[in-house]
PyMOL Python script that loads the backbone (N, CA, C, O; Angstrom):
from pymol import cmd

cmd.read_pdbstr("""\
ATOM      1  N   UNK A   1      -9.884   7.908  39.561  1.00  0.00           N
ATOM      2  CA  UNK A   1      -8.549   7.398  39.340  1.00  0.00           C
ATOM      3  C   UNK A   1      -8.492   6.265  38.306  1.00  0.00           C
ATOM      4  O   UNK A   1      -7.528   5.974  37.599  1.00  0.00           O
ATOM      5  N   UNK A   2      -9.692   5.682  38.343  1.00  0.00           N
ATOM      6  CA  UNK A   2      -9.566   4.413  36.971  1.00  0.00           C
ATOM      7  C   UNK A   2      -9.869   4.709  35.849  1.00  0.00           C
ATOM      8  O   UNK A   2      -9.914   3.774  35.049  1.00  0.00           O
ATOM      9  N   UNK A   3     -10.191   6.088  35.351  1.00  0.00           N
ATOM     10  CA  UNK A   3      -9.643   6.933  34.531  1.00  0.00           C
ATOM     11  C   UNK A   3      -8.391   7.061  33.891  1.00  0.00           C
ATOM     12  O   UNK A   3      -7.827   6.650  32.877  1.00  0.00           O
ATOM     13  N   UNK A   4      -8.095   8.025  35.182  1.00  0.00           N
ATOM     14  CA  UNK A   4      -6.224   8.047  35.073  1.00  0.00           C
ATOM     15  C   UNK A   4      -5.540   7.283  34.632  1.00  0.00           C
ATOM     16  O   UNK A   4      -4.712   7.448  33.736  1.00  0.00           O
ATOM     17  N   UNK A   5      -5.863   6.106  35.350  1.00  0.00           N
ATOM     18  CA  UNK A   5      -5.154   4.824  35.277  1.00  0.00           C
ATOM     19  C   UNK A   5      -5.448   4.095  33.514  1.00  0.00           C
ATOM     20  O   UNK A   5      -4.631   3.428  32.880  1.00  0.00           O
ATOM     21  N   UNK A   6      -6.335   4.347  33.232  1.00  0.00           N
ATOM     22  CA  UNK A   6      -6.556   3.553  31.981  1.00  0.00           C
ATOM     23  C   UNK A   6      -5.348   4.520  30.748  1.00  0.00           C
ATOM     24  O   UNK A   6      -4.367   4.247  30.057  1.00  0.00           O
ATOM     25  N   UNK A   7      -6.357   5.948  31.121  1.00  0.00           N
ATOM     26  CA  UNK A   7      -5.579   6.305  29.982  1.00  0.00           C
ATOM     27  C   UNK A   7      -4.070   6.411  29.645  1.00  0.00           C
ATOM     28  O   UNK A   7      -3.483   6.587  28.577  1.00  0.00           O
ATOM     29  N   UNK A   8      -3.477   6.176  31.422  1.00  0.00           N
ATOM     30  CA  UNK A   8      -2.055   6.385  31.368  1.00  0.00           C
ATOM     31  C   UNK A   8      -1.500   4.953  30.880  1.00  0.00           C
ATOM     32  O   UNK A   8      -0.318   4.922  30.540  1.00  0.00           O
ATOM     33  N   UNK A   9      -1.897   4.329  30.846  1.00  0.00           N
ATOM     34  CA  UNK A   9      -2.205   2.789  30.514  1.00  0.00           C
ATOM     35  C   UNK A   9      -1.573   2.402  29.021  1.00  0.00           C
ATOM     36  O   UNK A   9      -0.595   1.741  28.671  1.00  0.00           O
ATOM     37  N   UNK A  10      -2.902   3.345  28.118  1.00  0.00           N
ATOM     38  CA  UNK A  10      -2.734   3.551  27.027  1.00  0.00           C
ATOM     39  C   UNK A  10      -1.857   4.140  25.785  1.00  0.00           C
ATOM     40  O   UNK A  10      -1.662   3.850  24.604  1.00  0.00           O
ATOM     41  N   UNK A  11      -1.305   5.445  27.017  1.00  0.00           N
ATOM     42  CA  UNK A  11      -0.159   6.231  26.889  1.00  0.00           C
ATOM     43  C   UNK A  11       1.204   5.272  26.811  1.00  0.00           C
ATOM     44  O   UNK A  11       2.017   5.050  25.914  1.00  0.00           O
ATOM     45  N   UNK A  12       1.069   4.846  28.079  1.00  0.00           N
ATOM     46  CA  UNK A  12       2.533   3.759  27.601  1.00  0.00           C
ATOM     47  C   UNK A  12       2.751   2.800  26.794  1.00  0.00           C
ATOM     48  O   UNK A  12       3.769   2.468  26.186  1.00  0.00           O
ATOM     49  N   UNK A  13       1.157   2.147  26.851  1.00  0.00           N
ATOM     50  CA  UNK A  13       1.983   0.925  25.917  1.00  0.00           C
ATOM     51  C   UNK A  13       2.339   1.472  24.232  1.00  0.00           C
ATOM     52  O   UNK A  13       3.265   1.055  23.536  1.00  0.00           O
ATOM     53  N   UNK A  14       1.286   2.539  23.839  1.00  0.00           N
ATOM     54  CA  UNK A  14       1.862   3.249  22.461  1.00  0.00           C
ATOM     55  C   UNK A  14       2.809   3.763  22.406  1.00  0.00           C
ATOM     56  O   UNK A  14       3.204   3.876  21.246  1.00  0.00           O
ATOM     57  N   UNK A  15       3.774   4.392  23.522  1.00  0.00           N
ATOM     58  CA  UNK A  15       5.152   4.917  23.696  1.00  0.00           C
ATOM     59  C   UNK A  15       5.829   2.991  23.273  1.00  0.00           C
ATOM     60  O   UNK A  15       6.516   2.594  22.332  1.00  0.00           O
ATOM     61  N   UNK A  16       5.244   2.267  24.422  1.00  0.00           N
ATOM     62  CA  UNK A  16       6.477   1.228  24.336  1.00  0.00           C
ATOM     63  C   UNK A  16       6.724   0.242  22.842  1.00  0.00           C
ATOM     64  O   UNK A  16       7.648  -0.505  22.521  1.00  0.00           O
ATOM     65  N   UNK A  17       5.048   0.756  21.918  1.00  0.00           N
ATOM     66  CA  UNK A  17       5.250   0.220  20.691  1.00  0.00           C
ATOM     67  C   UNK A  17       6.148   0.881  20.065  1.00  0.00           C
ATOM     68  O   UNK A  17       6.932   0.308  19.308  1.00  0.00           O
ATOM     69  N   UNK A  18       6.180   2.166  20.273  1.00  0.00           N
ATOM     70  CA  UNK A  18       6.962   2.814  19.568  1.00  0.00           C
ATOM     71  C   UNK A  18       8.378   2.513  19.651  1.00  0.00           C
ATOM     72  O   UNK A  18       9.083   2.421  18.646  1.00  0.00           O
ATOM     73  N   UNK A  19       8.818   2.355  20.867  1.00  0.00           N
ATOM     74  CA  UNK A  19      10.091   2.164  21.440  1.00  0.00           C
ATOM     75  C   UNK A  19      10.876   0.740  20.840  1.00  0.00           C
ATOM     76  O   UNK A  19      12.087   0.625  20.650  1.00  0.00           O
ATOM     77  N   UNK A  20       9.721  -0.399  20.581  1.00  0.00           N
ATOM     78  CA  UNK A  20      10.026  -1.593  20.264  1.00  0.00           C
ATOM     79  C   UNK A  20      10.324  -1.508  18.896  1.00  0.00           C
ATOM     80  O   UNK A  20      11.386  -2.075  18.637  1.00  0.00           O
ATOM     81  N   UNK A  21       9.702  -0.943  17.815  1.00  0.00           N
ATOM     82  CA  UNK A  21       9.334  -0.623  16.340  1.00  0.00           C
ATOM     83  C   UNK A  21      10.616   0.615  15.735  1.00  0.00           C
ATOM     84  O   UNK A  21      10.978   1.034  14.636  1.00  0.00           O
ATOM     85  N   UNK A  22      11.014   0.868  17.289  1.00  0.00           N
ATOM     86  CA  UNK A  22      12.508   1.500  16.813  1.00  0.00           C
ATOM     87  C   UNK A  22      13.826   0.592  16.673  1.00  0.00           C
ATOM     88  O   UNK A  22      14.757   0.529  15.870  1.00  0.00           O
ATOM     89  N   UNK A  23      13.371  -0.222  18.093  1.00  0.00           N
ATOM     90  CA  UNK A  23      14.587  -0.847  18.174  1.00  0.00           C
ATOM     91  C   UNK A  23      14.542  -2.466  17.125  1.00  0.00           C
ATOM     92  O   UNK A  23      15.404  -3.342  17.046  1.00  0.00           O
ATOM     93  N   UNK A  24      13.398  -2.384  16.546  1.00  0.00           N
ATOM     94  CA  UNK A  24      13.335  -3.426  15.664  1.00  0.00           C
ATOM     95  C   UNK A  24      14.388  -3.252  14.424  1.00  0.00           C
ATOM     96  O   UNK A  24      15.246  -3.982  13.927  1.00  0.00           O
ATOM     97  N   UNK A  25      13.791  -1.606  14.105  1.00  0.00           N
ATOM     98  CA  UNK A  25      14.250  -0.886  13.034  1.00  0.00           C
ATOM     99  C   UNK A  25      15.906  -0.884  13.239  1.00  0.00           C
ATOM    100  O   UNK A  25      16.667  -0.827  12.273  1.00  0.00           O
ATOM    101  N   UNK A  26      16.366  -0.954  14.623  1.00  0.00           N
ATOM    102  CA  UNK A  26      17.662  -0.540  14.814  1.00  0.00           C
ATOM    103  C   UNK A  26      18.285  -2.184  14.441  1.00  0.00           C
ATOM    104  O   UNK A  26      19.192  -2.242  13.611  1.00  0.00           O
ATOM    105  N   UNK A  27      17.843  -3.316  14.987  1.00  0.00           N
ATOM    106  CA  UNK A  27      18.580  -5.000  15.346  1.00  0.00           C
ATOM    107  C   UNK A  27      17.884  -5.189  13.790  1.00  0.00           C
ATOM    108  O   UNK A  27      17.886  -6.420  13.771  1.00  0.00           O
ATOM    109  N   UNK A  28      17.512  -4.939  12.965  1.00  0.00           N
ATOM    110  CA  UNK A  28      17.068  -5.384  11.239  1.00  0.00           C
ATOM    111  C   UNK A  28      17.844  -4.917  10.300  1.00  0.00           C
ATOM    112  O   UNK A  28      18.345  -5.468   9.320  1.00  0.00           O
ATOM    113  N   UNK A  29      17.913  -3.480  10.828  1.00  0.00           N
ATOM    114  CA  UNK A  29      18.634  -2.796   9.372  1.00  0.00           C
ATOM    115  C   UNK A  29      17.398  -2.218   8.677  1.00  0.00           C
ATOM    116  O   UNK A  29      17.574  -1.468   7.717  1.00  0.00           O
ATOM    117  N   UNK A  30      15.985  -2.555   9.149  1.00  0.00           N
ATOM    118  CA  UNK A  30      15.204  -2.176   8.138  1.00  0.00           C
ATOM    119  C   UNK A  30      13.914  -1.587   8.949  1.00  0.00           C
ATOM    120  O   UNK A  30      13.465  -1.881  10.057  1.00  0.00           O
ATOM    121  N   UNK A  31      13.347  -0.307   7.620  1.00  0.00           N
ATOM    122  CA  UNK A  31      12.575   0.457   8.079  1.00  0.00           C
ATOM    123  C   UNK A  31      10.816  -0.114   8.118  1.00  0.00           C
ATOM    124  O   UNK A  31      10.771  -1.091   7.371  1.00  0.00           O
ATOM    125  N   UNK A  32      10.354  -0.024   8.316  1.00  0.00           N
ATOM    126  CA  UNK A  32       8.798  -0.374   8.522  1.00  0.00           C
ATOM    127  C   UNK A  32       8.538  -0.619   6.875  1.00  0.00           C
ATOM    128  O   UNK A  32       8.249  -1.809   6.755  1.00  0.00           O
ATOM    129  N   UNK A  33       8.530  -0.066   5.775  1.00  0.00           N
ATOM    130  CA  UNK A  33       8.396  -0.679   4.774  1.00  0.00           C
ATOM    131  C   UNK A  33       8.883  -1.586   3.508  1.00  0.00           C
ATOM    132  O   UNK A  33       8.419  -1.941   2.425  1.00  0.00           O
ATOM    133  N   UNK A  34      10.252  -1.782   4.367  1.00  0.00           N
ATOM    134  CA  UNK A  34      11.610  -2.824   3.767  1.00  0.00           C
ATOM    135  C   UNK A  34      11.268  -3.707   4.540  1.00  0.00           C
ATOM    136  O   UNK A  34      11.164  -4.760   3.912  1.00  0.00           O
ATOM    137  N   UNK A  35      11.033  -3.827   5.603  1.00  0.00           N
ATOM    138  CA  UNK A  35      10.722  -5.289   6.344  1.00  0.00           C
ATOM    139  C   UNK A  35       8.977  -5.978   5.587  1.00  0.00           C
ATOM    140  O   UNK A  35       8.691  -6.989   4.945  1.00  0.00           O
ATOM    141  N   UNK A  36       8.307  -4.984   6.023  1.00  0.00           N
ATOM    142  CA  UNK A  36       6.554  -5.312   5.148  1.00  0.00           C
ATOM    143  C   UNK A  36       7.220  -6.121   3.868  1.00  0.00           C
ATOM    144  O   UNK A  36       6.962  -7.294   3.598  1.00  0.00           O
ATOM    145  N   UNK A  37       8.397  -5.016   2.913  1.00  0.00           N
ATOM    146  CA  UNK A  37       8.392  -5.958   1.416  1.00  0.00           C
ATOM    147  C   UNK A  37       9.146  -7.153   1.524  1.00  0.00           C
ATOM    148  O   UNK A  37       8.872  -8.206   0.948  1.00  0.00           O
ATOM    149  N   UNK A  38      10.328  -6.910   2.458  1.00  0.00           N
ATOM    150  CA  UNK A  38      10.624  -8.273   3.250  1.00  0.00           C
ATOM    151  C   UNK A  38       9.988  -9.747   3.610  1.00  0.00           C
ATOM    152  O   UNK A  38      10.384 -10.912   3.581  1.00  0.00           O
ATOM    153  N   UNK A  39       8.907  -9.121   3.929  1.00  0.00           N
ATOM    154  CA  UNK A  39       7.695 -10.554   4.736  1.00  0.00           C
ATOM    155  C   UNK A  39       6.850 -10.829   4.206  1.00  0.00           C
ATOM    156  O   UNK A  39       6.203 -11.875   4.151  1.00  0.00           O
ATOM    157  N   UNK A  40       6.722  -9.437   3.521  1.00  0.00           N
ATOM    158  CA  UNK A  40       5.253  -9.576   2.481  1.00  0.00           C
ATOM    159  C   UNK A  40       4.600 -10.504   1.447  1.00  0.00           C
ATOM    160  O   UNK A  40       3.447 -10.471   1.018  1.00  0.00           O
ATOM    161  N   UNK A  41       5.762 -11.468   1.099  1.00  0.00           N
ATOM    162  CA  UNK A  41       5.383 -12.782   0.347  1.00  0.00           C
ATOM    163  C   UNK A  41       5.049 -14.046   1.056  1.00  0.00           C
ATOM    164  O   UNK A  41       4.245 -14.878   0.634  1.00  0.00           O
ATOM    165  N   UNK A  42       5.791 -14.138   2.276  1.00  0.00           N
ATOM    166  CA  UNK A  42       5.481 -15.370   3.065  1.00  0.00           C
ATOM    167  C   UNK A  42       4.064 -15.095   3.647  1.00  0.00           C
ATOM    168  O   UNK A  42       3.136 -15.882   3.830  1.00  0.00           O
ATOM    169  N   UNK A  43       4.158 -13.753   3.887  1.00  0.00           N
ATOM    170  CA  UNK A  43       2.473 -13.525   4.487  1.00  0.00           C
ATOM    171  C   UNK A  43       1.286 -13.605   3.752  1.00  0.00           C
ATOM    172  O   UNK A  43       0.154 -13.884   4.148  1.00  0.00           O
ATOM    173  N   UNK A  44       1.800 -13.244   2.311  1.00  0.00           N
ATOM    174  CA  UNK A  44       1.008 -13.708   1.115  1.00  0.00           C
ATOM    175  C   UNK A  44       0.013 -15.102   1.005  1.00  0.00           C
ATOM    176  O   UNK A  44      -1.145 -15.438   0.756  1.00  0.00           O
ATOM    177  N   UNK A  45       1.643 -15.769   1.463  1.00  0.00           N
ATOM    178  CA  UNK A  45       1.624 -17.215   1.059  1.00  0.00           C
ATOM    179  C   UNK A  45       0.609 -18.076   2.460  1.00  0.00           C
ATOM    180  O   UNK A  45      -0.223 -18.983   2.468  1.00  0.00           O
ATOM    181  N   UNK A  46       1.107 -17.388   3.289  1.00  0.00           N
ATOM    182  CA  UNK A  46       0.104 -17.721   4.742  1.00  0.00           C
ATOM    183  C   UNK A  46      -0.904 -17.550   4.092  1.00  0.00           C
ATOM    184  O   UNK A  46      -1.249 -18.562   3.482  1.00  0.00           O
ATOM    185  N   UNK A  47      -1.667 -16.502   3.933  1.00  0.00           N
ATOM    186  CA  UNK A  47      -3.331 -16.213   3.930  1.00  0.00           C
ATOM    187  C   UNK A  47      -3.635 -17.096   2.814  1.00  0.00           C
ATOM    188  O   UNK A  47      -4.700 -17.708   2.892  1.00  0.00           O
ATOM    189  N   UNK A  48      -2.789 -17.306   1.633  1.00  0.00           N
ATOM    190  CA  UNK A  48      -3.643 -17.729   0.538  1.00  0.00           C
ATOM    191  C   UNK A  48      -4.212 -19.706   0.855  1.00  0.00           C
ATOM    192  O   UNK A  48      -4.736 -20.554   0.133  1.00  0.00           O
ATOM    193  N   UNK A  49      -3.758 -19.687   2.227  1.00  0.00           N
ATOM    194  CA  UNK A  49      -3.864 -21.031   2.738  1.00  0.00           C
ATOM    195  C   UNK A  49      -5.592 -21.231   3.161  1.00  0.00           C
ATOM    196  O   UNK A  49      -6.337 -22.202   3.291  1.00  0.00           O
ATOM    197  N   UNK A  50      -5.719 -19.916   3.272  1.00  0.00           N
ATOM    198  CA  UNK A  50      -7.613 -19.934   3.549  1.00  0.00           C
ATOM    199  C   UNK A  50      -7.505 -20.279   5.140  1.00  0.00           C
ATOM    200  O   UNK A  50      -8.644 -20.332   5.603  1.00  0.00           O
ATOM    201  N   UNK A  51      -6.662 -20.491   5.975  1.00  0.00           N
ATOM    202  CA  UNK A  51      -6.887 -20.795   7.427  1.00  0.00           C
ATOM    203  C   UNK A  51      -7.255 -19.797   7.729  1.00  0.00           C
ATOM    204  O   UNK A  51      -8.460 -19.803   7.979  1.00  0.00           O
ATOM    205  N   UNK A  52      -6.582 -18.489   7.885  1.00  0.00           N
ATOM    206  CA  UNK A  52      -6.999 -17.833   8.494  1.00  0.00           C
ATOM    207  C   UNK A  52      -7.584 -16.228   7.770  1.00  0.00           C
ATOM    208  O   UNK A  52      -7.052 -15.219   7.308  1.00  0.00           O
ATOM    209  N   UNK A  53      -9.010 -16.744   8.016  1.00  0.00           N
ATOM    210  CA  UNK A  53      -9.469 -15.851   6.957  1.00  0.00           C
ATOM    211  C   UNK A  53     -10.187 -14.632   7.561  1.00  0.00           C
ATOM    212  O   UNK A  53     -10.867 -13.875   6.868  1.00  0.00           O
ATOM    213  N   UNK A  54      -9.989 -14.461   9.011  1.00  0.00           N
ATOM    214  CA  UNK A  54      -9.740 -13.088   9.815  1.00  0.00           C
ATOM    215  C   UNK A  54      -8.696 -12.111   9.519  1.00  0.00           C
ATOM    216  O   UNK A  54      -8.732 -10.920   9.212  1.00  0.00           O
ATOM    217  N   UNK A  55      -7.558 -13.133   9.736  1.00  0.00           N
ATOM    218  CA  UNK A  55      -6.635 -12.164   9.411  1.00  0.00           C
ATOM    219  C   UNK A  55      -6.511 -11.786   8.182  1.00  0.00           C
ATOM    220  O   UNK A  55      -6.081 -10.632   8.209  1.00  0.00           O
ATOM    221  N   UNK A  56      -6.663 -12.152   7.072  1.00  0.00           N
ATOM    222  CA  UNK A  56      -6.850 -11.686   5.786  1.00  0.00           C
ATOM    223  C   UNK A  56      -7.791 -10.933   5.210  1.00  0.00           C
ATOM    224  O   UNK A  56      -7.795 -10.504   4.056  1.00  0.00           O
ATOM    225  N   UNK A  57      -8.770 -10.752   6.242  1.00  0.00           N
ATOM    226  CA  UNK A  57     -10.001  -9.629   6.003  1.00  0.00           C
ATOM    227  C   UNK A  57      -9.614  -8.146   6.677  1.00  0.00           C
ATOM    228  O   UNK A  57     -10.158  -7.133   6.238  1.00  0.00           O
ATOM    229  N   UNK A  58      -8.618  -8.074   7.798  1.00  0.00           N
ATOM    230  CA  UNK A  58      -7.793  -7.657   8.581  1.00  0.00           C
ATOM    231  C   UNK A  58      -6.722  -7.065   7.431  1.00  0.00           C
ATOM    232  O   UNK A  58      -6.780  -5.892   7.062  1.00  0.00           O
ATOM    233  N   UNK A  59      -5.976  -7.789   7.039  1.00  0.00           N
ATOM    234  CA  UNK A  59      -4.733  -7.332   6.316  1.00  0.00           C
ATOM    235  C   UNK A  59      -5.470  -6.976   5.118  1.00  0.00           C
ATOM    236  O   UNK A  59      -4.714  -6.092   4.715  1.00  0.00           O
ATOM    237  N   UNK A  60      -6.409  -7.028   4.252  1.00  0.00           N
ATOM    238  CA  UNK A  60      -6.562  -6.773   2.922  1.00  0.00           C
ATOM    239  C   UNK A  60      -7.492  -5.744   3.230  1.00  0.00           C
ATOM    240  O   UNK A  60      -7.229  -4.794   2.492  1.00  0.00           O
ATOM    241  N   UNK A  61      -8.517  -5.464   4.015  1.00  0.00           N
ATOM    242  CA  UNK A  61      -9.204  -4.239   3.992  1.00  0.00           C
ATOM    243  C   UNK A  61      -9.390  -3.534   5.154  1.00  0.00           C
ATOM    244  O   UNK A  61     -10.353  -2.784   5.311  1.00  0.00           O
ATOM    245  N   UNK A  62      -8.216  -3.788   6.299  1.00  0.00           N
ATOM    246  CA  UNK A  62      -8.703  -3.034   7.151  1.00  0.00           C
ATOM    247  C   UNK A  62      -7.663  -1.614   7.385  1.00  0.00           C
ATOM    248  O   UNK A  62      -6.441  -1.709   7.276  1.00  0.00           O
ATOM    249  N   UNK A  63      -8.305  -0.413   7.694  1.00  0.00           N
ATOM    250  CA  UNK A  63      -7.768   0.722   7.815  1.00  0.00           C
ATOM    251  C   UNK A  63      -6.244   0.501   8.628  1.00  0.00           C
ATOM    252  O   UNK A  63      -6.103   0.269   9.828  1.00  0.00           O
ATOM    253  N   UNK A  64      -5.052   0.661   7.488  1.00  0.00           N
ATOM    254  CA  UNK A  64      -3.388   1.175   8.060  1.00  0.00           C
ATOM    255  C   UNK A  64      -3.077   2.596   8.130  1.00  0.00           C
ATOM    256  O   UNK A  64      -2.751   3.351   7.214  1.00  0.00           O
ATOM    257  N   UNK A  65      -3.247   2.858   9.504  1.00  0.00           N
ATOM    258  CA  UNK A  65      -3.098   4.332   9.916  1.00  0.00           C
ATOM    259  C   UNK A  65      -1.554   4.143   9.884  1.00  0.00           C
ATOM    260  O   UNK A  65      -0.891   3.120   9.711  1.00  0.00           O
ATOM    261  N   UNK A  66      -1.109   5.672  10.141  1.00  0.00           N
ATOM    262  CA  UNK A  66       0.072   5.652  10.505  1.00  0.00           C
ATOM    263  C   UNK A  66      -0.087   5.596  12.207  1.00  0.00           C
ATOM    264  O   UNK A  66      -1.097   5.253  12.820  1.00  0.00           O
ATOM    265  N   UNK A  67       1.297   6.063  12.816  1.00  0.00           N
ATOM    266  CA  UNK A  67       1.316   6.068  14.227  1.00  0.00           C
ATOM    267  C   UNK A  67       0.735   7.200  14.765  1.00  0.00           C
ATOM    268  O   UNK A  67       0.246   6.957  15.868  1.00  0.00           O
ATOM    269  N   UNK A  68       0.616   8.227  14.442  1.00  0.00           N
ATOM    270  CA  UNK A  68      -0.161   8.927  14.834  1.00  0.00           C
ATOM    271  C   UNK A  68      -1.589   9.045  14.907  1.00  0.00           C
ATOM    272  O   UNK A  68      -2.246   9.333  15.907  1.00  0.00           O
ATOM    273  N   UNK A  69      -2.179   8.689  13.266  1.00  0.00           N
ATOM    274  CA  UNK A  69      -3.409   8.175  13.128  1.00  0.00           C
ATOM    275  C   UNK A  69      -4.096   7.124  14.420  1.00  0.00           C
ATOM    276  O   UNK A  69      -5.106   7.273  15.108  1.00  0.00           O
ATOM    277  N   UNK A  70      -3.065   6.039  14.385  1.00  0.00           N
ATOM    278  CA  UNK A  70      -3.815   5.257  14.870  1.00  0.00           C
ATOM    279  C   UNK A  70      -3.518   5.630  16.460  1.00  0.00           C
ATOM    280  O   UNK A  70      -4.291   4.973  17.157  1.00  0.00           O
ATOM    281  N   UNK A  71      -2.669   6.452  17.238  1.00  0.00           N
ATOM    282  CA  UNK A  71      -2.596   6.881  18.028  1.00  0.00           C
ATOM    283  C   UNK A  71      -3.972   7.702  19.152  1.00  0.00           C
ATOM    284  O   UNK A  71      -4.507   7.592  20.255  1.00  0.00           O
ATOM    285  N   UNK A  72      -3.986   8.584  17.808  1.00  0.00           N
ATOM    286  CA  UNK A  72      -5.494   9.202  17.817  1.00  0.00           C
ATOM    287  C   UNK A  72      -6.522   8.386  17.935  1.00  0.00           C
ATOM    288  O   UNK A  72      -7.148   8.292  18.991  1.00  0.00           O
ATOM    289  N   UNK A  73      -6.879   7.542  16.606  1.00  0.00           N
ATOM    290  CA  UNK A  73      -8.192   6.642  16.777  1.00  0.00           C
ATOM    291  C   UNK A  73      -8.250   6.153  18.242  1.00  0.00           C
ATOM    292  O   UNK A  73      -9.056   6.527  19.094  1.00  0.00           O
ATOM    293  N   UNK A  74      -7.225   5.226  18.390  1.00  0.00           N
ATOM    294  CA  UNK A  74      -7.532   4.352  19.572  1.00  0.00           C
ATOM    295  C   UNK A  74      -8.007   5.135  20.789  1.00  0.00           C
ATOM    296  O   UNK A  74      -8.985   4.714  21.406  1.00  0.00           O
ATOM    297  N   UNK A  75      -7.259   6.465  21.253  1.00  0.00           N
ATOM    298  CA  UNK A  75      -7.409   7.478  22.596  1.00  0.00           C
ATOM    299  C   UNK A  75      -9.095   7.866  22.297  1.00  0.00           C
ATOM    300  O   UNK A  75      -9.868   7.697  23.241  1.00  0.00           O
ATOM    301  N   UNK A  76      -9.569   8.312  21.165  1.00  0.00           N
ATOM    302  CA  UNK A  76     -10.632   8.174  21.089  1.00  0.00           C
ATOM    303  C   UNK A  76     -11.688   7.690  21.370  1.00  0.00           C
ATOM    304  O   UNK A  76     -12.697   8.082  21.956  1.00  0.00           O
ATOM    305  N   UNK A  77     -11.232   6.392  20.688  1.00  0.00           N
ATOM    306  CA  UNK A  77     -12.380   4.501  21.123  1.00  0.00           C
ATOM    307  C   UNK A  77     -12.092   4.668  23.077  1.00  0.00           C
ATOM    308  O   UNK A  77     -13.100   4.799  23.772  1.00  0.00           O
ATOM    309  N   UNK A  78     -10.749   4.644  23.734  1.00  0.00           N
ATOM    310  CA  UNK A  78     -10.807   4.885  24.574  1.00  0.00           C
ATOM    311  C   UNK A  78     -11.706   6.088  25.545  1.00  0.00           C
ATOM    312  O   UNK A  78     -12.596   5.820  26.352  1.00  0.00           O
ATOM    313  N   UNK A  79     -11.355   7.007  25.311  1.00  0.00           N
ATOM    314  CA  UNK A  79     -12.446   8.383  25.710  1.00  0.00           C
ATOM    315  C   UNK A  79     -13.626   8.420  25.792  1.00  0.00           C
ATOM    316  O   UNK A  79     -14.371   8.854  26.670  1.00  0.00           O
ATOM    317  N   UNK A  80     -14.001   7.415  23.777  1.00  0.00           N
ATOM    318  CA  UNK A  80     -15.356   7.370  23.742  1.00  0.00           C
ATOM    319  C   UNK A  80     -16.246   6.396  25.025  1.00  0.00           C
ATOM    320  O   UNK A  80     -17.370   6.534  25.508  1.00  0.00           O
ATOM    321  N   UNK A  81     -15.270   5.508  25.244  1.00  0.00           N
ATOM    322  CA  UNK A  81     -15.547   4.437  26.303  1.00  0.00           C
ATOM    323  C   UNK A  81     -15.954   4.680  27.746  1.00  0.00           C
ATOM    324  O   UNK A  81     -16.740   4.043  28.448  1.00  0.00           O
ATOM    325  N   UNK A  82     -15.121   5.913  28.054  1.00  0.00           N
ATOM    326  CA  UNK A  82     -14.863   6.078  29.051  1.00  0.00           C
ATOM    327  C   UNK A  82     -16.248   6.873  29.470  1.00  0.00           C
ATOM    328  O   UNK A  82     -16.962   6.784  30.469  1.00  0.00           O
ATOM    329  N   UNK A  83     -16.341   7.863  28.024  1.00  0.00           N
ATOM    330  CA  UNK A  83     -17.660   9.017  28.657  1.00  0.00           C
ATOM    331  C   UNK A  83     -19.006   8.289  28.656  1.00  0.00           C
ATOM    332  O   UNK A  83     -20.023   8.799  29.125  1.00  0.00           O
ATOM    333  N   UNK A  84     -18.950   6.818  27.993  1.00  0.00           N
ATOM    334  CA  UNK A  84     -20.407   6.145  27.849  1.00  0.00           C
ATOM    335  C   UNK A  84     -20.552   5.312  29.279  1.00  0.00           C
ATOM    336  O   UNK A  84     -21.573   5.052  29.916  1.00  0.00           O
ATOM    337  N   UNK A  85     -19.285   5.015  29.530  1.00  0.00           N
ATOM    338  CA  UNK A  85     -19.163   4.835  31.313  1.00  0.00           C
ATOM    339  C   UNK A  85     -19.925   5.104  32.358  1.00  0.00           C
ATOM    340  O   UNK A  85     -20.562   4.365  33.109  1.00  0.00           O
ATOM    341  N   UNK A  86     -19.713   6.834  32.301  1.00  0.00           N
ATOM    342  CA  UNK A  86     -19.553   8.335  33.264  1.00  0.00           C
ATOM    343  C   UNK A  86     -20.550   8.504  32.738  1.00  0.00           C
ATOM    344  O   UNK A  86     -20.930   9.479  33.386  1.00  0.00           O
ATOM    345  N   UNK A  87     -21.869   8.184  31.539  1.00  0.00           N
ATOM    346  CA  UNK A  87     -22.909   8.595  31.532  1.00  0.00           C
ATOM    347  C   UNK A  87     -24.075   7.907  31.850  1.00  0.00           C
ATOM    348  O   UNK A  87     -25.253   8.236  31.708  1.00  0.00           O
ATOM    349  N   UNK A  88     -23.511   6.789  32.352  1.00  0.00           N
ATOM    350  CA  UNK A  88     -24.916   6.312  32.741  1.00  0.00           C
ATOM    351  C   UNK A  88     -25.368   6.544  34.039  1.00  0.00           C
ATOM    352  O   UNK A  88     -26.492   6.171  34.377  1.00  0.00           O
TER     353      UNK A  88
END
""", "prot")
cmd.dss("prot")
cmd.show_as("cartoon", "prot")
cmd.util.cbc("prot")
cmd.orient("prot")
């Protein structure tokens, strides 16, 4: 059951991103890449501060799936988790 439980886990909260990333889209006016060009300079302006230089290793080279993509990856990393679990 802590199986079940994880993966159903996983299932929702990517439904409830989804759900949030709609209704963002709905209270903005703007779609996932009008808001990015929207923010995209102040966030610029954040990183080029050198504080935080995770997140800028993060935002400048790390893999932007779409929602499905990253839908997939993650159930994966999950699964993969799960069977290295169940195999020992």
């Amino acid at each position: 059951m802590p199986v079940v439980a994880a993966v159903n886990a996983y299932v929702i909260g990517a439904v409830r991103r989804e759900i949030a990333e709609r209704r963002a889209e709905r209270a903005t006016g703007m779609d996932k890449q009008q808001w990015q060009a929207a923010h995209g300079p102040y966030l610029e302006r954040t990183l080029a501060t050198g504080r935080f230089p995770a997140l800028a290793t993060v935002v400048r080279d790390g893999a932007h799936l779409d929602a499905d993509e990253t839908f997939r990856t993650g159930l994966d990393f999950l699964l993969d988790g799960i069977e290295a679990r169940i195999s020992r």
